[in-house]
C-alpha positions as CSV (number, residue, x, y, z in Angstrom):
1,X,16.2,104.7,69.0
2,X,19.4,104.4,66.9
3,X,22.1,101.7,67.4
4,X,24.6,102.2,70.4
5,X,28.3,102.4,69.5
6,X,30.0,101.6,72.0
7,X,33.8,103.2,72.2
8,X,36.9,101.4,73.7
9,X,40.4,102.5,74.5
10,X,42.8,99.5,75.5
11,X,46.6,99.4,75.9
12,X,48.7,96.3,76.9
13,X,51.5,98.0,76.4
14,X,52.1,101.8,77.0
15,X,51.9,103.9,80.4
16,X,48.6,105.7,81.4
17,X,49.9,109.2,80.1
18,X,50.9,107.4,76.4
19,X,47.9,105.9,75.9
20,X,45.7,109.0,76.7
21,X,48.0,111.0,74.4
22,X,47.3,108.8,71.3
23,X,43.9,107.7,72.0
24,X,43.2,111.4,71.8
25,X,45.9,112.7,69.2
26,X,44.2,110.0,67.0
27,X,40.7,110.8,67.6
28,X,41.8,114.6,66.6
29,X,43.4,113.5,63.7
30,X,40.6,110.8,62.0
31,X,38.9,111.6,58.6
32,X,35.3,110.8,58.3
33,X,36.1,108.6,55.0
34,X,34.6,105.8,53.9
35,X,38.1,105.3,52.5
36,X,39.8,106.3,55.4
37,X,38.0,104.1,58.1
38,X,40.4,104.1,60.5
39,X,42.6,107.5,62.4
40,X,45.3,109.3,59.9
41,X,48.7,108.1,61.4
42,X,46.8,105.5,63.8
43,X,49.7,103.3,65.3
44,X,49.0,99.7,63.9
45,X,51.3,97.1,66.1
46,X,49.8,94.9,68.4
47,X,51.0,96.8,71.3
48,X,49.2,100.1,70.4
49,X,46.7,102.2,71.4
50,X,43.3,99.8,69.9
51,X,40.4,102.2,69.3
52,X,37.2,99.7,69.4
53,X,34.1,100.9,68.1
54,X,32.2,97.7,68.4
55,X,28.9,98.1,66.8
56,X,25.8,96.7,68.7
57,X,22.7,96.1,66.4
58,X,19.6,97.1,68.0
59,X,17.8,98.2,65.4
60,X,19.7,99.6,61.8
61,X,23.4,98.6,62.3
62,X,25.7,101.3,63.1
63,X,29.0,101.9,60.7
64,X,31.9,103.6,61.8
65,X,31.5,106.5,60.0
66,X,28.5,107.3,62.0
67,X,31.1,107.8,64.9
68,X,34.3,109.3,63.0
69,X,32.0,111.4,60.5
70,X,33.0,114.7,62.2
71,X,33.2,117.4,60.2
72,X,34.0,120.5,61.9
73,X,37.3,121.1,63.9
74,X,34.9,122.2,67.0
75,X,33.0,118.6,66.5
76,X,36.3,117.0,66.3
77,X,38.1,118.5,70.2
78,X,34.8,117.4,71.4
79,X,35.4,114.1,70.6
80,X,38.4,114.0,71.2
81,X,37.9,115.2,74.7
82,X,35.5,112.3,75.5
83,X,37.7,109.7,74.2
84,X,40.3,111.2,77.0
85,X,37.8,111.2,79.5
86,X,37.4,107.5,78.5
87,X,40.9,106.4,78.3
88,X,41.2,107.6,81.8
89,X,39.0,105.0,83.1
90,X,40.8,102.3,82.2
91,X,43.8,103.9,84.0
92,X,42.0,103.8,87.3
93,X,42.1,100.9,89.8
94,X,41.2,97.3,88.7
95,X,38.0,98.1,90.8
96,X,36.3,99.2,87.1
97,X,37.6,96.4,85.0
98,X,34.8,94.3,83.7
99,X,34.1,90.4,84.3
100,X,34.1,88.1,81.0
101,X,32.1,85.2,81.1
102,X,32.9,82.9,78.5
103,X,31.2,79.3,77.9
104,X,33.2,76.4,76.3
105,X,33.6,72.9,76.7
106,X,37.6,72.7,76.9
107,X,37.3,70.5,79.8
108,X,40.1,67.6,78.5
109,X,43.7,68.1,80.2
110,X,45.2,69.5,77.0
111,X,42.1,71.8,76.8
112,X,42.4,73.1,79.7
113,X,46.1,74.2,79.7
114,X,45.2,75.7,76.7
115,X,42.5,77.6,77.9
116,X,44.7,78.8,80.8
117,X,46.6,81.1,78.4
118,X,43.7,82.8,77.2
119,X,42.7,83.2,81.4
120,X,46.2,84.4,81.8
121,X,45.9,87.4,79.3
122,X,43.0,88.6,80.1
123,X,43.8,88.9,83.7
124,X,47.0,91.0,82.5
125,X,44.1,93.9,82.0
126,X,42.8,93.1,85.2
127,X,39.5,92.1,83.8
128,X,37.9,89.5,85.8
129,X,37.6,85.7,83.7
130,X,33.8,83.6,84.6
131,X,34.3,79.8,83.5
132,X,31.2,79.1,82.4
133,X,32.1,75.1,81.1
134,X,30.1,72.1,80.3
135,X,31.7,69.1,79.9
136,X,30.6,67.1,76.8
137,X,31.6,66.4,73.5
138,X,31.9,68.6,70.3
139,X,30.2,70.7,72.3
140,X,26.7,69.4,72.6
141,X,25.6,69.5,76.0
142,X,26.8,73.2,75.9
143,X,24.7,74.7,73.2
144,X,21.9,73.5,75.2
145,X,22.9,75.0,78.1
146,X,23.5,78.5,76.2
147,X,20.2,77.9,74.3
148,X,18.7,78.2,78.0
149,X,20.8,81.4,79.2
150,X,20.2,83.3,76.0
151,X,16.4,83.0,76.2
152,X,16.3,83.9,80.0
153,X,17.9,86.6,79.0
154,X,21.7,86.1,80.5
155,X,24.0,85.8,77.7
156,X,27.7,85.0,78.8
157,X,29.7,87.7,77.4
158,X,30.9,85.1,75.1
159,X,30.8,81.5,74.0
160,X,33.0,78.8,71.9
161,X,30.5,78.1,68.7
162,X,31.2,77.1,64.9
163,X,30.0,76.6,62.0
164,X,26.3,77.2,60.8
165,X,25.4,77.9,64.6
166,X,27.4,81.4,64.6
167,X,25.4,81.9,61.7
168,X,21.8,80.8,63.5
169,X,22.6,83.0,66.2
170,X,23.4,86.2,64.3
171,X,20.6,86.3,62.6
172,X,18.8,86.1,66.0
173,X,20.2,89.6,66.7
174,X,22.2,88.1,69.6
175,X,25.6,88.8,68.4
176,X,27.5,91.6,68.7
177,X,29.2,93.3,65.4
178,X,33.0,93.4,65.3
179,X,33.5,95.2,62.2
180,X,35.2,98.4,63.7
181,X,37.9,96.3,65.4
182,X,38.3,93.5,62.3
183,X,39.0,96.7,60.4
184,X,41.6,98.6,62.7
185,X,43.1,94.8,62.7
186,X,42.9,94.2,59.4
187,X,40.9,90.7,59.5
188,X,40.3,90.7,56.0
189,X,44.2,90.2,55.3
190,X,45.1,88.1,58.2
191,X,42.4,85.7,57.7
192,X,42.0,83.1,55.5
193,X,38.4,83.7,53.0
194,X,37.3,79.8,54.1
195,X,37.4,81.1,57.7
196,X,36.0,84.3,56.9
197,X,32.7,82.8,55.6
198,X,32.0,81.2,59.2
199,X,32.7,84.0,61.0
200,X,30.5,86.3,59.5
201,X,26.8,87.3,58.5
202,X,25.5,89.1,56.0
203,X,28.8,90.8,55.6
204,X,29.5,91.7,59.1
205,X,31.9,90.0,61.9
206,X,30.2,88.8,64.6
207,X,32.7,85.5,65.8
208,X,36.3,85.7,66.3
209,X,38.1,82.5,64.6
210,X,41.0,80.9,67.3
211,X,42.4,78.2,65.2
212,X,42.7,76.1,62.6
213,X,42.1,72.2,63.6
214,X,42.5,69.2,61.0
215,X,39.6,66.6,61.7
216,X,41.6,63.6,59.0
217,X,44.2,62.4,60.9
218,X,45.4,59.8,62.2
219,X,47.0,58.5,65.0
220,X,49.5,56.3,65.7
221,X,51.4,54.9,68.8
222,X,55.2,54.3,67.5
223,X,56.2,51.9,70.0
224,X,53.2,49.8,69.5
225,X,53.5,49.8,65.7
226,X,57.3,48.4,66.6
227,X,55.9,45.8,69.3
228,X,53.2,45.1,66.8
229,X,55.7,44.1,64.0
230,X,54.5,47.5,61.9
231,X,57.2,49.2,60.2
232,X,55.1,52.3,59.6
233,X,51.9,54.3,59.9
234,X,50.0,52.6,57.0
235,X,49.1,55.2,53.9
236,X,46.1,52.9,52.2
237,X,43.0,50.8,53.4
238,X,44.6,47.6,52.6
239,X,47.6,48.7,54.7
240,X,45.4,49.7,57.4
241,X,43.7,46.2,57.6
242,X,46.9,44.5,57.9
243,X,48.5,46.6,60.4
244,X,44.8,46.5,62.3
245,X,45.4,42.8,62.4
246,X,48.8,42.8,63.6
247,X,48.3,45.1,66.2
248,X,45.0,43.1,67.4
249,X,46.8,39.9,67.1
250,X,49.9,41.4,69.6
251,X,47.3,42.1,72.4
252,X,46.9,45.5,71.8
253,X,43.2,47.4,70.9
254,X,43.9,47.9,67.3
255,X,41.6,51.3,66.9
256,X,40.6,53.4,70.0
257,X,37.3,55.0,69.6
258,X,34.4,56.7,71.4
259,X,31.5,55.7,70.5
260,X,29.3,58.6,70.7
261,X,27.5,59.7,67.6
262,X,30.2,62.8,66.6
263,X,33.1,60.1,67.2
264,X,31.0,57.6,65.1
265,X,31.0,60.4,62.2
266,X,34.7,61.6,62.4
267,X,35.9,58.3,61.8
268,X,32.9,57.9,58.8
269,X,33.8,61.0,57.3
270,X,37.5,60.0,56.9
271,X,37.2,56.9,55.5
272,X,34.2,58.3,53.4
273,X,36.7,61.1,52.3
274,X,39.6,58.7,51.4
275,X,37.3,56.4,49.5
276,X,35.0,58.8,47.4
277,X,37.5,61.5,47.4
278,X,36.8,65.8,48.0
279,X,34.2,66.7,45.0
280,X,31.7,63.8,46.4
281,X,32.6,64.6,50.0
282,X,31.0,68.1,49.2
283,X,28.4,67.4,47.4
284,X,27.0,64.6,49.8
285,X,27.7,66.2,53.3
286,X,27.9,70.5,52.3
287,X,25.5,70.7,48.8
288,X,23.6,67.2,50.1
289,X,22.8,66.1,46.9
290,X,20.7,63.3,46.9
291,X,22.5,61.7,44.1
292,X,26.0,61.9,45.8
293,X,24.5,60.7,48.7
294,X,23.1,57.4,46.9
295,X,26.4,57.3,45.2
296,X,28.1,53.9,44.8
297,X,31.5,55.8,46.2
298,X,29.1,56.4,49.5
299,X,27.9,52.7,49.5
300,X,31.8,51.7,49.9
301,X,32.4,54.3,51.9
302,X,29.8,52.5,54.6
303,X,31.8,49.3,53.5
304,X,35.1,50.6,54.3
305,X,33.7,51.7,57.5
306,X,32.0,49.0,59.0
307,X,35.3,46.9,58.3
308,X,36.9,48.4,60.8
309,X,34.5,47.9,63.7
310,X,36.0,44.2,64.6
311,X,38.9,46.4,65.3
312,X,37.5,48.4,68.3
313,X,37.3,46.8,72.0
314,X,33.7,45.9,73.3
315,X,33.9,49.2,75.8
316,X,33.7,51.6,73.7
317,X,30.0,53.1,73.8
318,X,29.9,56.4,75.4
319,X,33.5,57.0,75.6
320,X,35.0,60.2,75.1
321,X,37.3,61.2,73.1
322,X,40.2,62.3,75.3
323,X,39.8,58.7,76.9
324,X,40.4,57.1,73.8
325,X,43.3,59.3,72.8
326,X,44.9,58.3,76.7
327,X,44.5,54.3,75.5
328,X,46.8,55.6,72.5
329,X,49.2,57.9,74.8
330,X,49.5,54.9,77.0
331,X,50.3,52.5,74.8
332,X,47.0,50.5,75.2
333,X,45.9,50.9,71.5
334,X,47.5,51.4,68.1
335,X,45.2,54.2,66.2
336,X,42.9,57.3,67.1
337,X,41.0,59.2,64.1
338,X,40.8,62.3,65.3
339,X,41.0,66.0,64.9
340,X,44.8,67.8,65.6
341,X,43.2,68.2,69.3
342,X,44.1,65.3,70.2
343,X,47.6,66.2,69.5
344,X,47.1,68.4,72.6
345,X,46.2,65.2,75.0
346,X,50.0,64.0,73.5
347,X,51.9,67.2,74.2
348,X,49.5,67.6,77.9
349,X,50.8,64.1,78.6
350,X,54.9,64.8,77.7
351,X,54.8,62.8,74.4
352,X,56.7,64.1,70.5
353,X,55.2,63.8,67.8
354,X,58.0,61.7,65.8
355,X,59.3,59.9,69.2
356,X,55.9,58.8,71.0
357,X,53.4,59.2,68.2
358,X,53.0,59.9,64.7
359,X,50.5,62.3,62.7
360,X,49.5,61.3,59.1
361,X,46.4,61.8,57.3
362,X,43.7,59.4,57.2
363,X,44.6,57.0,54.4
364,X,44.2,58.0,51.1
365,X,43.2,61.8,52.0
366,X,45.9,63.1,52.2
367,X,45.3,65.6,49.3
368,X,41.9,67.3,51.2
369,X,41.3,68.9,54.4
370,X,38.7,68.6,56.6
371,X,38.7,71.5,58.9
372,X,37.3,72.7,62.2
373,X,37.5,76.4,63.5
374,X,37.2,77.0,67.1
375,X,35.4,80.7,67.3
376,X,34.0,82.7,70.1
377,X,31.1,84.1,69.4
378,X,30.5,88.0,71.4
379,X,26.9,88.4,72.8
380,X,24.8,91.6,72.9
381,X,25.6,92.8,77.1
382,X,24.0,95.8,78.6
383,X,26.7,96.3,80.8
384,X,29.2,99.2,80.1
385,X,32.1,97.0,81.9
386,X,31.1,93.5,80.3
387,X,31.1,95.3,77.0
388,X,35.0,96.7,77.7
389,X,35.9,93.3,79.1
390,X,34.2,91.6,76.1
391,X,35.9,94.0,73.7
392,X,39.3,93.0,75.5
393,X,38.6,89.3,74.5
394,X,37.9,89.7,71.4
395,X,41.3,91.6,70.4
396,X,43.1,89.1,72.3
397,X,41.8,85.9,70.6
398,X,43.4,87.3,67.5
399,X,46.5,88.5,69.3
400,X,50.0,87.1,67.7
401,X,51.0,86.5,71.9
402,X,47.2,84.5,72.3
403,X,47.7,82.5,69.0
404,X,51.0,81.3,69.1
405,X,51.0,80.6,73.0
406,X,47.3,78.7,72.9
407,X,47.6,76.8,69.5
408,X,50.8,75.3,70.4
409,X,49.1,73.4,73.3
410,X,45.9,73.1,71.6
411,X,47.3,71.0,68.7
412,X,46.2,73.7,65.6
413,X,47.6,76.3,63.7
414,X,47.0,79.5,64.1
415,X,44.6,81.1,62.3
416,X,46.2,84.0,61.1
417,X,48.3,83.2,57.9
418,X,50.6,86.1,58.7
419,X,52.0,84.2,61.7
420,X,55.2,81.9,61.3
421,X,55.2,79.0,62.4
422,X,58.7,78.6,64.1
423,X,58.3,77.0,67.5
424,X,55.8,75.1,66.3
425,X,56.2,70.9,65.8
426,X,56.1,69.0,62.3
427,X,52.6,68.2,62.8
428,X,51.8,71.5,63.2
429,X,54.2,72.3,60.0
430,X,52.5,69.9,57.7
431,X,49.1,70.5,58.4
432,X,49.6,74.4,57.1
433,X,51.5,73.1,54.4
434,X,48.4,70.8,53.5
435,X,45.6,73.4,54.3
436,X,47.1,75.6,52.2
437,X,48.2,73.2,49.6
438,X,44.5,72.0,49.9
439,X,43.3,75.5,49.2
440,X,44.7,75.5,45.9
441,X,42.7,72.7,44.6
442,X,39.6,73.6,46.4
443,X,39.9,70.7,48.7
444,X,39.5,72.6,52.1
445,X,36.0,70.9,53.5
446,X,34.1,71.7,56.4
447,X,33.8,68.5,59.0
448,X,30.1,67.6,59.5
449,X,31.3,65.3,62.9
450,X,32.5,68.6,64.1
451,X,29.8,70.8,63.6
452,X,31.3,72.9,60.7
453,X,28.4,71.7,58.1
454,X,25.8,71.5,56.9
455,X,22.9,73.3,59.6
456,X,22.8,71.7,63.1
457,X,19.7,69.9,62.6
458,X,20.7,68.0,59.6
459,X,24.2,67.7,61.3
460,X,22.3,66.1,63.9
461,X,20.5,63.8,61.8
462,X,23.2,62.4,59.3
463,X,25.0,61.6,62.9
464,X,22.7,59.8,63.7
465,X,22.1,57.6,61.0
466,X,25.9,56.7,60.6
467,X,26.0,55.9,64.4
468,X,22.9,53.5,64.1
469,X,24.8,51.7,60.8
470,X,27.8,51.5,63.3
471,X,25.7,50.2,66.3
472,X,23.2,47.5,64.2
473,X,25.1,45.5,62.2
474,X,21.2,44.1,60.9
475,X,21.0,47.7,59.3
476,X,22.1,47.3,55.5
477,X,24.3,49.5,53.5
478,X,21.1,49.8,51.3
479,X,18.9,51.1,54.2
480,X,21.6,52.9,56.1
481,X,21.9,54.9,52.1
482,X,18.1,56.0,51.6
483,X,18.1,57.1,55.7
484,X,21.0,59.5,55.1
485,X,19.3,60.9,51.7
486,X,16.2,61.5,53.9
487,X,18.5,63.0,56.6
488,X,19.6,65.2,54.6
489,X,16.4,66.6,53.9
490,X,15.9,67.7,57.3
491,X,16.0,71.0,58.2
């Protein structure tokens, strides 16, 4: 049996009678050219009529020539005909609009607002949104629970993974391919190449890319820097210590952290970062070269990092990270490292950035950028009105409305370069200004605490050795070294 395409006809915008009129005037109109892939005079806005072939590999993947390689004028009313008969359905009552169950693990307070305007635009459509979330950190506790849907054969029409898992899935055959709509959208112009590489396989689309998050920051509470006697957030490990100490010594926790083995790992791979610097970050924690890993660069690096422990309060095992970004919102402690999400726990809870709380990079890496991008992966459905519904999603997430609405409360930038950032807040200004900056001195690198490299077992693995070094101070820097070059060897 040949691969199903799978044809979709959506229009946020328009009446009923304009969208059948283009959806059919432009499938009358296409040329079947491979340099052509898209309808002659095909209106490209964002509130147009969106033809979505989305290509579903069953067997031998299906291009979209295969669909628009009509030749005869007879071939071509016929098809345009059907695409009519199509557009009509999604004029009738919301009674045939599809249900999009999505899994995630947005479940903070600034998540969740943000999540809410994704919900809200997809019930615009009248499509039906299924939360399907698992509370848990970076994510962990929901890939197992997906891991278990997928192989009893219930995808969720979609689900928020990154990194190398999009790429262990696709070559599954559980996605779906979304090279028909990235190429009516123009993806490859809008996207940045660093995101493109995660979001697809072997050439083809199969994620779609939300954001852009920052994992080096760091975080400060202004009015306890001033209470603290700190005149400002501290740019250098030395300066870090002292202000540390002050803030410590003025009753305050000096560094709010979760100790859970991602947290443990965000906070190594800054330090690690500002100490050994962007061309040893990658070749220990992307390339993981034994030798960079054994490094004496990585030896201070577990130095550096271990200093700082005497700096976090006694209770902070098995906290998460939105907790620990509250003691900072309210004043409790000093410093967070963490992503730019945590920037969305601030806005959630009424603070500025520049008033409240301030957003630098980690010391001393402040010329590199460790990134996270949030993606939604689309599964293979059987159902004709999941698939619609799914399609919907997908040309949403990449929506100018979606990405300027949800990254603003999600504390990233959108992923689309083509969209200004006016509206947006200094933090959010800077950290473009620094990805792309960054960019030019190939110094954009993937966070390992965040799932972005290398696979997810070795991910797993150099976690865990970092959080153990963390956890037993009788583990050496010596042992804590040959465990992560053995780590790394883990596949």
């Amino acid at each position: 049996m040949p691969s199903k395409t799978v044809l979709f006809f959506e229009h946020p915008g328009d009446s009923c009678n304009d969208m059948r009129t283009r959806c059919a005037a432009a499938l009358f109109t296409t040329r079947a050219s491979a340099a052509h892939p898209s309808p002659r005079g095909f209106p490209r806005n964002a509130h147009s009529c969106l033809v979505f072939l989305l290509e579903r590999s069953n067997n031998e993947p299906v291009r979209s020539r295969t669909f628009w390689g009509v030749r005869s004028i007879m071939e071509r009313i016929v098809v345009a005909f059907a695409g009519l008969a199509l557009s009509l359905s999604l004029c009738a009552p919301p009674s045939v609009a599809g249900e999009v169950e999505v899994l995630h693990f947005w479940t903070s307070p600034g998540e969740a607002k943000s999540l809410a305007e994704l919900k809200a635009l997809i019930a615009v459509r009248g499509h039906t949104w299924k939360d399907f979330a698992v509370v848990g950190g970076a994510g962990g506790n929901a890939m197992t629970a997906l891991k278990q849907r997928v192989m009893a054969g219930h995808s969720p029409s979609s689900a928020s993974i990154k990194g190398p898992a999009v790429q262990e899935w696709a070559s599954m055959g559980a996605l779906a391919k979304l090279d028909s709509m990235a190429q009516f959208e123009h993806w490859d112009k809008v996207l940045p190449e660093v995101v493109q590489e995660h979001v697809k396989h072997k050439g083809s689309y199969v994620a779609v890319p939300v954001n852009i998050h920052r994992a080096n920051w760091l975080w400060s509470n202004l009015d306890v820097l001033r209470k603290a006697g700190v005149q400002a957030p501290p740019s250098s490990f030395d300066q870090f210590l002292v202000a540390a100490e002050k803030a410590r010594s003025a009753g305050f926790v000096a560094v709010a952290h979760g100790g859970q083995p991602w947290q443990d790992f965000i906070l190594f791979e800054s330090v690690a970062l500002g100490v050994a610097g962007a061309d040893l970050y990658r070749r220990a924690f992307v390339q993981l070269e034994p030798a960079a890993l054994s490094a004496s660069e990585m030896r201070r690096s577990l130095q550096a990092f271990r200093q700082l422990k005497p700096y976090v309060d006694d209770k902070s095992r098995g906290r998460d990270w939105n907790a620990a970004t509250d003691m900072v919102i309210q004043g409790k402690a000093a410093f967070q490292f963490m992503g730019d999400w945590a920037k969305g726990e601030f806005i959630a809870a009424g603070r500025k950035p520049g008033t409240h709380f301030s957003c630098t990079p980690a010391w001393d890496s402040g010329n590199a950028f460790t990134y996270v991008v949030d993606t939604f992966a689309m599964f293979q459905l059987r159902n004709w009105e999941a698939q619609k519904a799914q399609g919907y999603l997908a040309y949403v997430l990449l929506g100018t409305e979606f990405q300027q609405k949800f990254n603003q409360r999600k504390g990233s930038i959108p992923v689309r370069m083509d969209i200004p950032l006016d509206g947006f807040d200094d933090c959010a200004k800077a950290s473009r200004k620094d990805f792309d900056d960054s960019a030019k001195v190939h110094a954009l690198l993937p966070s390992v605490a965040v799932g972005m490299a290398p696979g997810t077992t070795t991910q797993a693995a150099l976690q865990a050795v970092v959080s153990e070094f963390w956890n037993n101070d009788a583990l050496t820097v010596d042992e804590a070294i040959g465990r992560l070059v053995r780590a790394a060897a883990v596949k």
